[in-house]
N, C-alpha and C positions, 0 to 999 in steps of 0.2 A: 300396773298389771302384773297379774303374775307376772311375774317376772319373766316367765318364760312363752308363753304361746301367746301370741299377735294375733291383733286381726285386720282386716284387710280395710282401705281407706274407704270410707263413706264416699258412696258415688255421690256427682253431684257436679253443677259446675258454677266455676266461683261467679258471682258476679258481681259489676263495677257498677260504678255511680249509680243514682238511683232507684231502688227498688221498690218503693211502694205504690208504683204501679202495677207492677208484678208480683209482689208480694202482700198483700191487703190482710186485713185481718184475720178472715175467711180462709183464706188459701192457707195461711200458717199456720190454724188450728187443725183444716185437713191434714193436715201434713204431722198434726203430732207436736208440733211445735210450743203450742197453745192451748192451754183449759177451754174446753168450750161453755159456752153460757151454761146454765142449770137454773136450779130452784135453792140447792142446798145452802142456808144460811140467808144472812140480810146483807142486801150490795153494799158494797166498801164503797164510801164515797172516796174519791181520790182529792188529797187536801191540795190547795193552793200551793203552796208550799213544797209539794210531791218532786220527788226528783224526777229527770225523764227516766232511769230504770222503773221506777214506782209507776209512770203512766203506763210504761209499755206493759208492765208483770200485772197489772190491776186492771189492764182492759176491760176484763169480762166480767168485772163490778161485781165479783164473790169474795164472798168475808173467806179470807186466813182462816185453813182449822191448825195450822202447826204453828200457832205462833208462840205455843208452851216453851215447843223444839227449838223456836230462835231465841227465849228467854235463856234457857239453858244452857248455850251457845253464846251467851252474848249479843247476838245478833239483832240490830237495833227492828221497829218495823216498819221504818223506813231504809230502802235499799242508798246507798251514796256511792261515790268512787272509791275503790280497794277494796268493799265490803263482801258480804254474803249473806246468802239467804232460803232461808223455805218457805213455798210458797204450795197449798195443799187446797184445790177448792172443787165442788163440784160434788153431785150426787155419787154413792159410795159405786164403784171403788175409785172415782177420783182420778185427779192426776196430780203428781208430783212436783213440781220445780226447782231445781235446787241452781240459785243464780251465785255469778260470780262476776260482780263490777269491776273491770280493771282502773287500776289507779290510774289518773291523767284526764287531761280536758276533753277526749274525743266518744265519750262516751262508749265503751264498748262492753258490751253482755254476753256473759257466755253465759248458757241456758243447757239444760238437763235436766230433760222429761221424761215420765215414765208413769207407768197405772200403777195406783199404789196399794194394789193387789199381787204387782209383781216386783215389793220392793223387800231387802228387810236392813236393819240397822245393827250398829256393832260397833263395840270403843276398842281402841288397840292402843294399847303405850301413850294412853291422853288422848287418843285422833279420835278423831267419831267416819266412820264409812258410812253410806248408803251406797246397797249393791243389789241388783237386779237380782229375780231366781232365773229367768231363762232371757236368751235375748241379750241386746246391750241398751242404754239411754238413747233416746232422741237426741244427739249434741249438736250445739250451733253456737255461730259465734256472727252476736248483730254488730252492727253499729247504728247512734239513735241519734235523733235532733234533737231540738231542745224541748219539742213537746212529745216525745217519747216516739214519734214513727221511725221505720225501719229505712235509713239512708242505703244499705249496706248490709249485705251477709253471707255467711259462706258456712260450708258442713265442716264439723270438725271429727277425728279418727274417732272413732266404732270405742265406748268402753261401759266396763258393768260394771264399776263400783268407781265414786268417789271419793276422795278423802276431805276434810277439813279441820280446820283447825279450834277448837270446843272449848271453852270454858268447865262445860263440865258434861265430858263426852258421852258418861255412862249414863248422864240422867237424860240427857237429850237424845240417845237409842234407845232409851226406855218408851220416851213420849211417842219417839217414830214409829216405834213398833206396835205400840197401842192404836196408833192408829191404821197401824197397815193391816191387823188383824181383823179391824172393826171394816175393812174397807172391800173382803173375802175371802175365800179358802187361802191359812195362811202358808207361806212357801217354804220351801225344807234348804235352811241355811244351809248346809252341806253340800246338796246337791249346787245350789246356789253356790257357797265357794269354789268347787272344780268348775260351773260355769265361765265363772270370773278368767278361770285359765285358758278357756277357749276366747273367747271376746277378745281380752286386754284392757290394759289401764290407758289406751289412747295415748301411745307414746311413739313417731312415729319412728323413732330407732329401731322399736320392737315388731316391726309392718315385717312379714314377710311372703310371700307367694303360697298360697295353700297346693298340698300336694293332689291335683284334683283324682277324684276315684279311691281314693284308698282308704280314707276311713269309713267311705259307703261302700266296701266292698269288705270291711272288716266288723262295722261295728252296727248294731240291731240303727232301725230310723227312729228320733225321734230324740237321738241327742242325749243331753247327760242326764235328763226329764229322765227317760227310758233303761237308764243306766241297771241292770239286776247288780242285787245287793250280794256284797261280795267275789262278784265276779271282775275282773280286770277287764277292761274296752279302751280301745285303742278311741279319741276323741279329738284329737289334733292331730295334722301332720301337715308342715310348713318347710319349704327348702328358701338353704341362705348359700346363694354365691360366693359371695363374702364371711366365710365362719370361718371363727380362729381356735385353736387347739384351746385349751384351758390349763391349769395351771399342772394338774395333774396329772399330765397326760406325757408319758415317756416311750421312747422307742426303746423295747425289751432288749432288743438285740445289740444296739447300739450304746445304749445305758444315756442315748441321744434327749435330752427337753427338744418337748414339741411346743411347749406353752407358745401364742402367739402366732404363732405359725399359721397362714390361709390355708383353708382344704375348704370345699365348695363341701354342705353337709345337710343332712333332715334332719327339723325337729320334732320328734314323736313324743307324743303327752299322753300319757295311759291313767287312766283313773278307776278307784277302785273306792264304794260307798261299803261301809260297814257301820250300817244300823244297828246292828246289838249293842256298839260299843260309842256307837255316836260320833263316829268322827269318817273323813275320807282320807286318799292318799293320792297323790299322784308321782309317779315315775316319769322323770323327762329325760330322752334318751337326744345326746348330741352324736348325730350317728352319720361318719365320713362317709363320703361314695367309695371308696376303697376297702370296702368289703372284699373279703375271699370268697365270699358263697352267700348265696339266699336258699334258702331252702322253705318251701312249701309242704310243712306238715298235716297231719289230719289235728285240723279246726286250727292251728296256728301258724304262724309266720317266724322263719329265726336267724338273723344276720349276723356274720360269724366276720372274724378276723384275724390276722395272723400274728398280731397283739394287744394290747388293751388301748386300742385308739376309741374306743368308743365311751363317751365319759357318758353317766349315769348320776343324775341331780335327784332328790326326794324332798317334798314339801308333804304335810299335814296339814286337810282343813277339820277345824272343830266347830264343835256343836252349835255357834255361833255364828258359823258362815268366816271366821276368820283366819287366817292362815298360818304356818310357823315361817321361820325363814327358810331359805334351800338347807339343802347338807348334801354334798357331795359324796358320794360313794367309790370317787377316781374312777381309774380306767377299767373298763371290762373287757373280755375280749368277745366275745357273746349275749345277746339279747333275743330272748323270743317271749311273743305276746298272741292271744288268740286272737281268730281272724274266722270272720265265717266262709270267706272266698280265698283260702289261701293262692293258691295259683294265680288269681288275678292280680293279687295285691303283690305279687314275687314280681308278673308282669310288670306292673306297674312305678315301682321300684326299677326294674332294666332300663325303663323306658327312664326314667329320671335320671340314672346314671350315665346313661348314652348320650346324652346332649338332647 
C-alpha cells in the first residue's frame, strides 16, 4: 500500500468449520466473490485431473480470456499450491480473479476480484501490479476440500493493487490492459495511483482509525474520481495512538533527536492530479497533536508548531498508475491545505486532540 494511508478492516465475521452451508455458490457470486455465469466464450470443462483451486475458480464453466497474461507470467493454467493466477470470464466488462494458492496441504485461496472495467496493469522494477481505478478488490481468503468446496473463509484487509511476481511483467500489463480497455470506459491510471493511497496494500500494520468528518468537510464528494486538476484535496486523514517521530525530526531548541519517540499523531494524504503533465503527487503530512495553533482560514486549514515536529513525506504517481518511492522533506514547522469548511474541520481536529 502506499506506503502511507491505510484502510480500514473489511467488516465481516470470520467463520469456523463448515461453510458451505452458508456459503453456496450463489451467495459468493452475490457477494462479488465469484464470476457469475454468462454466455461469453465456450464452458471450460474442468479436467479430471483439476486441482481443487481449479474446481473452485472454474465453477462457472467460462473459458479464461487472460490466459495470454498467465503465459506471460509463467503462470501454469492450471492453479496448484504456492502458485498464481488470472482468471478473466464473463460478458464485457467481466470480472477479474487474481488467485493466490498457498504452499502446503490445506488448500487455502486467496481470491481478488474486481470488474475489469475498473482495473489497470503496470510493471515496476520486474513486478507486474494490478490496481483498481476507484474502490478496493473483493479480498477473501477460502479454505477447500478436495473437491474444491468452501470448508472455510474469512475477509481479508481492504487493498487496490496487487503485486506479483512475472516472468515478463511488461508483456503481461500489456495483455491486461488490452483487455481491460476492451471490457469499458478505460480508467485514468493516475487518479487510480492516488487511489491506491487511500485504500492500502492490505497490510494490517498500516489499519488505522479514519479521522471521521474531516475530509468530508474539506474535500468536494466523490473522492479522488472527483479530484479538480491541479488543485490540492485533502483525501485521507487517519489518527495513530501509537506514532513515532521519524528520523528527521529534531527538537530546535534543544538540538534534542526525537526519532522514535511515541506522540499520538494524524495522518493527512493530500493529492494533487496534473493532467498537462501526466502525473500526480501526493503530500503525507505526520502531524503531532501538539500543535500551537489551528487556524481556520478562508477556504483553508493551517497547523502550526513551535518547531519542525511535523514531518512532511512526497511520493509521485506517473502516467502509468505507478508510484515513486517516498522522499522525505524533514521537519516543518507549518502545513496548510484547502478545506471547503474550514472551521469545521479546525472543530474537528480539537475534538481529536482532546481525547
Amino acid at each position: 500500500m502506499g506506503a502511507f494511508s491505510r484502510a480500514a478492516i473489511v467488516l465481516g465475521v470470520t467463520l469456523a468449520g463448515s461453510v458451505a452451508a452458508v456459503f453456496g455458490a450463489d451467495a459468493l457470486r452475490d457477494a462479488g466473490y465469484l464470476a457469475e455465469p454468462g454466455e461469453a466464450g465456450a464452458p471450460a470443462a474442468v479436467a479430471p485431473a483439476a486441482t481443487p483451486f481449479d474446481r473452485f475458480i472454474q465453477a462457472s464453466g467460462l473459458q479464461n480470456q487472460a490466459t495470454a497474461a498467465n503465459a506471460a507470467c509463467g503462470f501454469g493454467e492450471s492453479l496448484s499450491a504456492g502458485e498464481s493466477g488470472f482468471w478473466l470470464v464473463g460478458d464485457a466488462p467481466g470480472v477479474l480473479g487474481v488467485y493466490r494458492a498457498e504452499a502446503g496441504e490445506a488448500h487455502v485461496l486467496r481470491s481478488f476480484t474486481a470488474s475489469a472495467d475498473n482495473l489497470v496493469a503496470y510493471s515496476e522494477y520486474g513486478e507486474l501490479f494490478v490496481q483498481t481505478g476507484d474502490g478496493a478488490f473483493n479480498s477473501r481468503t477460502f479454505v477447500l476440500d478436495e473437491a474444491g468446496e468452501v470448508i472455510f473463509t474469512e475477509p481479508l484487509l481492504e487493498r487496490a493493487r496487487i503485486a506479483l511476481t512475472c516472468e515478463d511483467a511488461q508483456a503481461a500489463a500489456t495483455e491486461l490492459n488490452t483487455l481491460f480497455r476492451a471490457s469499458g470506459p478505460a480508467v485514468d491510471p493516475i487518479r487510480s495511483g492516488l487511489n491506491a493511497f487511500v485504500v492500502g496494500d492490505g497490510y494490517e500494520d498500516w489499519v488505522y482509525p479514519r479521522v471521521d468528518g474531516l475530509v468530508e468537510a474539506c474535500a468536494p464528494a466523490g473522492g479522488v474520481a472527483a479530484l479538480e486538476d491541479g488543485r490540492t484535496t485533502l483525501i485521507a486523514a487517519e489518527f495513530d495512538v501509537d506514532a513515532r517521530f521519524g528520523e528527521a525530526i529534531y527538537h530546535d531548541m534543544s538540538g534534542e533527536s526525537l526519532a522514535g519517540s511515541s506522540e499520538p499523531m494524524l495522518y493527512l494524504t493530500l493529492a494533487t492530479v496534473h493532467s498537462a503533465t501526466e502525473h500526480g503527487e501526493i503530500a503525507y503530512y505526520r502531524a503531532p497533536l501538539s500543535w500551537t495553533d489551528l487556524l481556520a482560514g478562508d477556504d483553508v486549514v493551517s497547523l502550526i508548531y513551535r518547531y519542525e515536529a511535523m514531518e512532511q513525506v512526497g511520493f509521485s504517481v506517473f502516467a502509468n498508475g505507478s508510484r515513486s518511492h517516498s522522499e522525505s522533506a524533514g521537519g516543518v514547522m507549518d502545513a496548510s491545505f484547502p478545506c471547503a469548511d474550514p472551521q469545521q474541520a479546525v472543530e474537528i481536529l480539537r475534538a481529536v486532540s482532546a481525547g
